[in-house]
C-alpha positions in Angstrom: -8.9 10.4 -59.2 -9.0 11.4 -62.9 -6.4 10.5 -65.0 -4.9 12.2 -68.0 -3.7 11.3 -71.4 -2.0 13.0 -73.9 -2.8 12.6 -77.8 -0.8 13.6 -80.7 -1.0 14.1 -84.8 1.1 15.9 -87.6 1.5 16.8 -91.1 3.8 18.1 -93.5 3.9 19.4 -96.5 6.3 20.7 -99.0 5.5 23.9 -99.4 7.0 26.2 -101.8 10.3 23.6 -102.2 10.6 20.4 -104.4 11.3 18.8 -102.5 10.3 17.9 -98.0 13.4 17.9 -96.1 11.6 17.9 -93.2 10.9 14.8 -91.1 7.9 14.1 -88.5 8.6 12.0 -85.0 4.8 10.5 -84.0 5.9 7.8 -81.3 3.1 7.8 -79.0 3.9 4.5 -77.4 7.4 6.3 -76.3 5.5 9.3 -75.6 7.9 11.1 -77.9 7.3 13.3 -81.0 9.1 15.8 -82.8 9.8 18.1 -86.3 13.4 17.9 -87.8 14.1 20.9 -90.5 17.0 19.4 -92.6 19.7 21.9 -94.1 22.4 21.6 -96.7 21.3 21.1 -99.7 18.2 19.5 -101.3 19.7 15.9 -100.7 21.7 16.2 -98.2 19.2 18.1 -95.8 16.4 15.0 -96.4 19.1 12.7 -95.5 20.4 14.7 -91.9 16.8 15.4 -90.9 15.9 11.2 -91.6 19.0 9.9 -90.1 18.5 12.2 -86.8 14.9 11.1 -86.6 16.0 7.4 -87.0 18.9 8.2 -84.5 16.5 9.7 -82.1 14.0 7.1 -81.6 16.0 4.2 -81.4 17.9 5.8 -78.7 14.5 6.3 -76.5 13.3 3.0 -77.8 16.8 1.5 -76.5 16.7 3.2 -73.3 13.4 3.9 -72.3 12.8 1.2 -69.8 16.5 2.0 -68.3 16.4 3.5 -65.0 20.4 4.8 -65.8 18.5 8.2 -67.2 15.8 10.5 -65.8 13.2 11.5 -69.0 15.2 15.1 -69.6 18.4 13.1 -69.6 17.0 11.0 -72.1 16.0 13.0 -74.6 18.8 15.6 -74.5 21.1 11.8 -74.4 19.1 11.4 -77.4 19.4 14.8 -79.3 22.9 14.2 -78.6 23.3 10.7 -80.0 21.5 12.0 -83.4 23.1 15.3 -83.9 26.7 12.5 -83.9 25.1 10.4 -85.9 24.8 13.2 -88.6 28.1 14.7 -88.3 29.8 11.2 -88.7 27.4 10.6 -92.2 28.5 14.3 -93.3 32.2 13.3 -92.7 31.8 10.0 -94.2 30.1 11.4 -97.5 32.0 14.0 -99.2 28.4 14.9 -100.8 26.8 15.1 -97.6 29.6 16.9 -95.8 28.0 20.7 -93.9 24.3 18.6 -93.8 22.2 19.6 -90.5 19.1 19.4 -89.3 17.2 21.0 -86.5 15.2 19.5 -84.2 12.0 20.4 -81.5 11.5 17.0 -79.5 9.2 16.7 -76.4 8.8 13.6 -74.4 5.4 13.2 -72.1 5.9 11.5 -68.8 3.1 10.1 -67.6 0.6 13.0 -69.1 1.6 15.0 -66.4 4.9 16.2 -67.3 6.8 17.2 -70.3 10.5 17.3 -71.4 11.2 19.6 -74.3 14.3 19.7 -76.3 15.3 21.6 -79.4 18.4 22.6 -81.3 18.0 25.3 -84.0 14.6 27.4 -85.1 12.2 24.9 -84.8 10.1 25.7 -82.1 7.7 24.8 -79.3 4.6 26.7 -78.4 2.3 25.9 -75.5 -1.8 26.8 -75.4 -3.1 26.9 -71.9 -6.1 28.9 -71.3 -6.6 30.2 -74.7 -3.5 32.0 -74.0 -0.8 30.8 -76.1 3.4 31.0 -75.0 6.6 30.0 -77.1 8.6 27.7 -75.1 11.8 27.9 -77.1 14.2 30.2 -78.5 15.6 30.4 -81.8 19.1 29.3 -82.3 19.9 32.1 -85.3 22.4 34.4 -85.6 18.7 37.5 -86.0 18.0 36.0 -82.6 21.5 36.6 -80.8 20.7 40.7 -82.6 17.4 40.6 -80.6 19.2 39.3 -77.3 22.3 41.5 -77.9 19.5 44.6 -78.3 21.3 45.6 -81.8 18.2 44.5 -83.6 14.2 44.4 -82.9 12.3 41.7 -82.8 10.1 43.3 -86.1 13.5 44.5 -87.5 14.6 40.4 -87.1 11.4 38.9 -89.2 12.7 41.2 -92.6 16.9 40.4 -91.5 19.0 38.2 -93.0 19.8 36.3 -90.6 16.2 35.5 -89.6 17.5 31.8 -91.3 21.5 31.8 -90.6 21.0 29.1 -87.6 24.0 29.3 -84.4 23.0 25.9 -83.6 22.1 22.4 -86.0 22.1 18.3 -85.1 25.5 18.1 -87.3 27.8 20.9 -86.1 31.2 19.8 -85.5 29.9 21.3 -81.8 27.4 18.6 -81.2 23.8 19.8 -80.4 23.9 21.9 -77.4 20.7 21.3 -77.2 18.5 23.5 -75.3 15.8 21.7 -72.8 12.8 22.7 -70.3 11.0 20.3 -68.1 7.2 21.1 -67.2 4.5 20.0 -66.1 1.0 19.7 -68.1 -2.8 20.2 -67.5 -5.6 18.5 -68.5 -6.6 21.1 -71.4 -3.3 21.7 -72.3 -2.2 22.0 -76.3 1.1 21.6 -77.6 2.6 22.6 -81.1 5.8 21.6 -82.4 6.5 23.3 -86.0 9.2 24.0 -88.6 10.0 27.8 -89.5 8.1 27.1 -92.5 4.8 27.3 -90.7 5.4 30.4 -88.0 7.3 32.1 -91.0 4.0 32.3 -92.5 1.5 33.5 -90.0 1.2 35.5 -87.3 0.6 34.4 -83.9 -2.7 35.6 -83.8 -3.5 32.9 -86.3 -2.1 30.3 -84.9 -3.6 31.0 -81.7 -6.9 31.2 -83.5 -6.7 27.8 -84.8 -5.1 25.8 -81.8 -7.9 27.1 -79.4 -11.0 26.2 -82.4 -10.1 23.4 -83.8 -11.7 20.0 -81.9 -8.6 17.4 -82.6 -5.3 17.5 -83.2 -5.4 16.3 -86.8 -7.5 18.5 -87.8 -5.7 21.4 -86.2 -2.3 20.7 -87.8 -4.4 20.5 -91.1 -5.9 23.6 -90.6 -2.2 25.6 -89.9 -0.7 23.8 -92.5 -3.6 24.8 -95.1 -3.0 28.6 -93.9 0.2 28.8 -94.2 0.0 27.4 -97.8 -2.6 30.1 -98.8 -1.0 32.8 -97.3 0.8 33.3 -100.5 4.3 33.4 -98.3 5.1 29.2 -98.2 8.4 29.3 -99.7 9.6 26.9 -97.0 8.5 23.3 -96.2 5.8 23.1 -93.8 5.3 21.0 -90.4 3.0 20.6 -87.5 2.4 18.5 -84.8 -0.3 19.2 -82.5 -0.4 17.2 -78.7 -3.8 17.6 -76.7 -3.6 16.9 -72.8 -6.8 15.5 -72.2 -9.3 13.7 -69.8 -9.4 10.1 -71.5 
């Protein structure tokens, strides 16, 4: 029988911002990766998206070989444990205080399996078949419009809210994390970005270069280099790009 294995790589860039408040997860060894999008401030959004990253992986580095928590439990365990972890900092430091950060985390079980788990507008996209799916839903306030029917999806790219977020790893709420358990293929590509990146281009695009490009490096590259020439990068930009594959 023909095993699978499951191969990962990101970048991130600053984009049109001073500064890159967002953070990169590449644990392959955990079989976890993620983008974090930190919010609140120049300072304090660098220091919410590093301290849930940190939070994050040692939780799954702690309790990864426990057999107290199925894989989705771990991760949204996890999500949980960092999205505390910031709120306590933003209490503790008056200049940090309203800091957030989203987060899109998948875990791979065993190459065959994958446990998704996001907070905010981050987000998630599957290729399979050259056909390409978003697996998550934004958490903003243009996105409860579209649901609600009081705005259209078009109208919600040009609205206001397109960037007020209903959900961030902070919130006095916790993380109310949203998570989706599936299984994978052998052929399978995963993307998990920051707005920064889909804000730029069309799905079309993105679909164009997850399907051409040979290796996840370069594909992340590739998006990354689009969205800065599309002359709309105001945002940071992040990509990481997983590949289901025959080894």
């Amino acid at each position: 029988m023909t095993t699978t294995h499951v191969l990962g790589a990101g970048e991130t860039h600053r984009g049109g911002r001073p500064s890159n408040q967002d953070v990169l997860i590449l644990e392959p060894e955990l079989g976890l990766h993620a983008v974090l999008d930190g919010m609140g401030g120049m300072a304090a959004g660098e220091t919410a998206a590093r301290l849930a990253s940190e939070a994050l992986v040692d939780f799954v580095r702690r309790h990864s070989a426990s057999e107290r928590f199925s894989p989705r439990e771990l991760l949204e365990f996890a999500i949980d444990w960092a999205a505390t972890a910031v709120h306590l900092a933003g209490k503790q430091h008056p200049d940090c205080n309203g800091m957030g950060t989203t987060v899109v985390a998948c875990m791979v079980v065993d190459a065959t399996c994958v446990v998704v788990g996001h907070v905010g507008d981050s987000r998630a996209y599957l290729l399979r078949d050259d056909s390409l799916q978003v697996l998550t839903h934004d958490h903003t306030i243009a996105q409860r419009f579209i649901d609600e029917g009081e705005l259209s999806a078009g109208d919600a790219e040009l609205s206001f809210f397109r960037n007020i977020l209903t959900r961030n790893l902070g919130d006095e709420h916790g993380a109310q994390a949203d998570m989706l358990e599936m299984p994978l293929q052998a052929g399978d590509r995963m993307l998990l970005c920051s707005d920064g990146l889909y804000g730029c281009l069309p799905v079309e695009a993105i679909q164009r270069v997850l399907s051409s490009s040979t290796l996840p490096q370069r594909a992340a590259h590739t998006l990354i280099e689009l969205a800065l020439n599309s002359g709309q990068a105001t945002d940071n930009i992040s990509a990481v790009v997983l590949d289901v594959c025959h080894p």
